[in-house]
N, C-alpha and C positions, 0 to 999 in steps of 0.2 A: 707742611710735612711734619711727623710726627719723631723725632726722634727719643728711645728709649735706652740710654746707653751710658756707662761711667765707664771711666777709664782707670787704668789700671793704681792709680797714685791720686791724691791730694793735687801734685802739681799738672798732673798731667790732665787732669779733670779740671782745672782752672784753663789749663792750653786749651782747651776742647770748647770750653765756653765762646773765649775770643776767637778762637777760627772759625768757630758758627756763623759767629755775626759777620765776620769778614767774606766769608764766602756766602753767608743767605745772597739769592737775588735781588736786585731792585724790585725785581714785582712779586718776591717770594715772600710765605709767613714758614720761620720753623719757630714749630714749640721742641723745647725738650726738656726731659723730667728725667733725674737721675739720683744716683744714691751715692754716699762721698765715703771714706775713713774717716774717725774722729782725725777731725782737723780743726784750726782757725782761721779763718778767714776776713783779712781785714782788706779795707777802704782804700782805693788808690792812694788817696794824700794821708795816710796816716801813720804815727809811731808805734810800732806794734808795741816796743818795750813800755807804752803808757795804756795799750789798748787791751792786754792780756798777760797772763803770769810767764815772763818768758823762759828762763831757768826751771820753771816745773813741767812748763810744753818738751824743752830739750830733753829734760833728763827723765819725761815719760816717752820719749818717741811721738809726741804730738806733732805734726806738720805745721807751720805758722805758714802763710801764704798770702802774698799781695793780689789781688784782684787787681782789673783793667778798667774797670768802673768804682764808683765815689760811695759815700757813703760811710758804716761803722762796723765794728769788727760784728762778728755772728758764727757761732759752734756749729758746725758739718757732723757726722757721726750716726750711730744707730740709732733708729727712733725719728729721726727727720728726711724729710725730702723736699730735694729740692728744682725750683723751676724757671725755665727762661724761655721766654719770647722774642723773637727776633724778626723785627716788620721793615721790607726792603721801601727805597721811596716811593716807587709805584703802585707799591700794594694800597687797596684799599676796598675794606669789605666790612657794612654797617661801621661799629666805632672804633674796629681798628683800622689804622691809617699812619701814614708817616706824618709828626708834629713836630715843628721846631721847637716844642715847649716840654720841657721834663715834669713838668707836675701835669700834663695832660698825658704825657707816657704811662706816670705814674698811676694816675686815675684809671685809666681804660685796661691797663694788666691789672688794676687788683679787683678791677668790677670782674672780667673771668676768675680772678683764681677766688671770691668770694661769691659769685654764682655757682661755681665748683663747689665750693664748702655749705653750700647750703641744698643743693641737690643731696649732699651726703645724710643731708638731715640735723644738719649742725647748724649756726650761725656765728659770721662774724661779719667785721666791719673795717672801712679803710679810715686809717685817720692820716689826712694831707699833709699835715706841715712836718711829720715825722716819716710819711711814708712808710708804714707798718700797717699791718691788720691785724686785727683787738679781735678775739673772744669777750664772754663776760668775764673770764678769767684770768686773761694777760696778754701780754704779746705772743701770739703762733705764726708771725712771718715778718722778716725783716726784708725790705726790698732795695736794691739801687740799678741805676741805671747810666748809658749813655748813648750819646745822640751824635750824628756825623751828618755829612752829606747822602750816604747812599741809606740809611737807614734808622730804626732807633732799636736798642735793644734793653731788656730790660730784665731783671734775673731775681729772685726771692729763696729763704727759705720756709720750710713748713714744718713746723712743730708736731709730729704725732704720738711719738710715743716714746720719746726721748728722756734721758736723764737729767730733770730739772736741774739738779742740783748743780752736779757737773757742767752745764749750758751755762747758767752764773756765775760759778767761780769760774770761768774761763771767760768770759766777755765783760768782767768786771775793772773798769776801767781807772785808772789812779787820777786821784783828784785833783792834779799835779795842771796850773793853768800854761796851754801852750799858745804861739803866736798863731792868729787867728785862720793861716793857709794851712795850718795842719786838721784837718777834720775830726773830731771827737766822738766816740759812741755816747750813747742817750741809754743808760740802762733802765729799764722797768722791770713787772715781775712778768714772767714769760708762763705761757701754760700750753698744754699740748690740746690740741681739737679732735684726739681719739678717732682718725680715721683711718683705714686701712687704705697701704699704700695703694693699691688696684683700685678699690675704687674712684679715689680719688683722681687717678692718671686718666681712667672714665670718663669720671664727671670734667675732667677740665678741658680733654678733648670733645665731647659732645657741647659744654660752651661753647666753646671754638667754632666749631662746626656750627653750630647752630646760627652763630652772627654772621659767619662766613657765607654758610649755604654751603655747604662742599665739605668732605670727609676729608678726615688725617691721614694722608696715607702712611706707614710707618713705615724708619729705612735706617741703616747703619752710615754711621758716618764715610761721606765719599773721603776718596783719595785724595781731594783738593783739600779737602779736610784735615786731614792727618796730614799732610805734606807740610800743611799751614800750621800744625802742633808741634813738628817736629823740629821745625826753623824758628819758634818761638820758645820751644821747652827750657830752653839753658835759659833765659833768663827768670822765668817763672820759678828755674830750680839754686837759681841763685842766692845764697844768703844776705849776703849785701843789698840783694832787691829788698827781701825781703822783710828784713828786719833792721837794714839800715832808714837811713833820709830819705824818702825818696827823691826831693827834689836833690839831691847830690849825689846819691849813688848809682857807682856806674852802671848801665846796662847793657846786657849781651843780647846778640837778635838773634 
């Protein structure tokens, strides 16, 4: 299934994520591709206050937001889009498949979403042990992901036609060394892949399609869906999630 849909907030387009995966089927694939507010979006285990300018995100109305999967912080906003896949454990169609191993999760989303970039007439590449995909130019996609029993899901963003500048100073991390369970971003120079968002939603569904054998059919989030957003929202909109410890700060369901 195809879904094409952002929600109406930062937080609530983070709720939308993880009820995806929560409700895809065991035998289901949904993609979806959607567009954010300038936000920041950091790493399950990480300290935003080390991961992003936090005093300047409040006092411009920046959203700071904890993700449900791992990984380092990454700018939301005009100019980028972004995408997630979500493979149930029964699924299985050519090299997507459910794997207990996150660096083959990792390998098989970014072989579509850079067979996508290269139908557009562009090229890029995945580099493994950061889990990003390189132009010649810089990083245009930061990925993470996570992996359960019933499925694996997997989420990136895509650098198009955003404001470098602002993407750096906002994911530029203090150099400040913390104990090793807090995750760290990896900053490099970032560059945008010059594609227009339609084509690329295109090209990434006829990927898809193509290793599938079978069309995307596109749909609005079900009700199981949004039931699943709305019983998760408060804590996604919490500040203490978000910007406190996460391993100590309390959470609301």
């Amino acid at each position: 299934m195809l879904l094409l849909e952002g929600a109406h907030d930062a937080y609530a387009n983070l709720a939308l994520e993880e009820a995806v995966f929560i409700n895809n089927g065991r035998d289901a694939l949904t993609l979806r591709v959607w567009n954010n507010e300038r936000s920041i979006v950091i790493g399950r285990a990480q300290l935003a206050r080390f991961e992003t300018d936090v005093d300047y995100c409040l006092a411009e109305g920046i959203p700071i937001v904890r993700r449900f999967t791992g990984g380092g912080a990454v700018y939301h906003g005009p100019g980028n889009l972004n995408w997630s896949i979500s493979v149930g454990r029964d699924f299985s169609a050519g090299r997507i498949k459910y794997a207990w191993d996150i660096r083959e999760v990792f390998r098989v989303s970014a072989s579509l979403v850079t067979t996508a970039i290269q139908m557009c007439g562009r090229e890029a590449r995945f580099e493994g042990p950061a889990n990003r995909i390189l132009s010649s130019e810089g990083k245009v996609s930061g990925m993470a992901a996570y992996l359960s029993k019933d499925g694996t899901f997997c989420h990136g963003t895509l650098l198009l036609h955003a404001d470098l500048d602002e993407a750096a100073r906002l994911t530029e991390p203090a150099k400040t060394e913390l104990e090793r369970r807090y995750a760290r971003s990896a900053p490099m120079r970032m560059a945008n892949i010059e594609i227009e968002p339609d084509r690329f939603v295109s090209s990434l569904s006829a990927a898809i399609s193509e290793e599938t054998r079978a069309a995307l059919d596109a749909r609005e989030p079900t009700g199981e869906e949004l039931g699943i957003v709305q019983t998760i929202l408060p804590r996604y909109r919490d500040a203490n999630w978000n910007l406190g410890d996460p391993f100590t700060a309390p959470t609301t369901n």
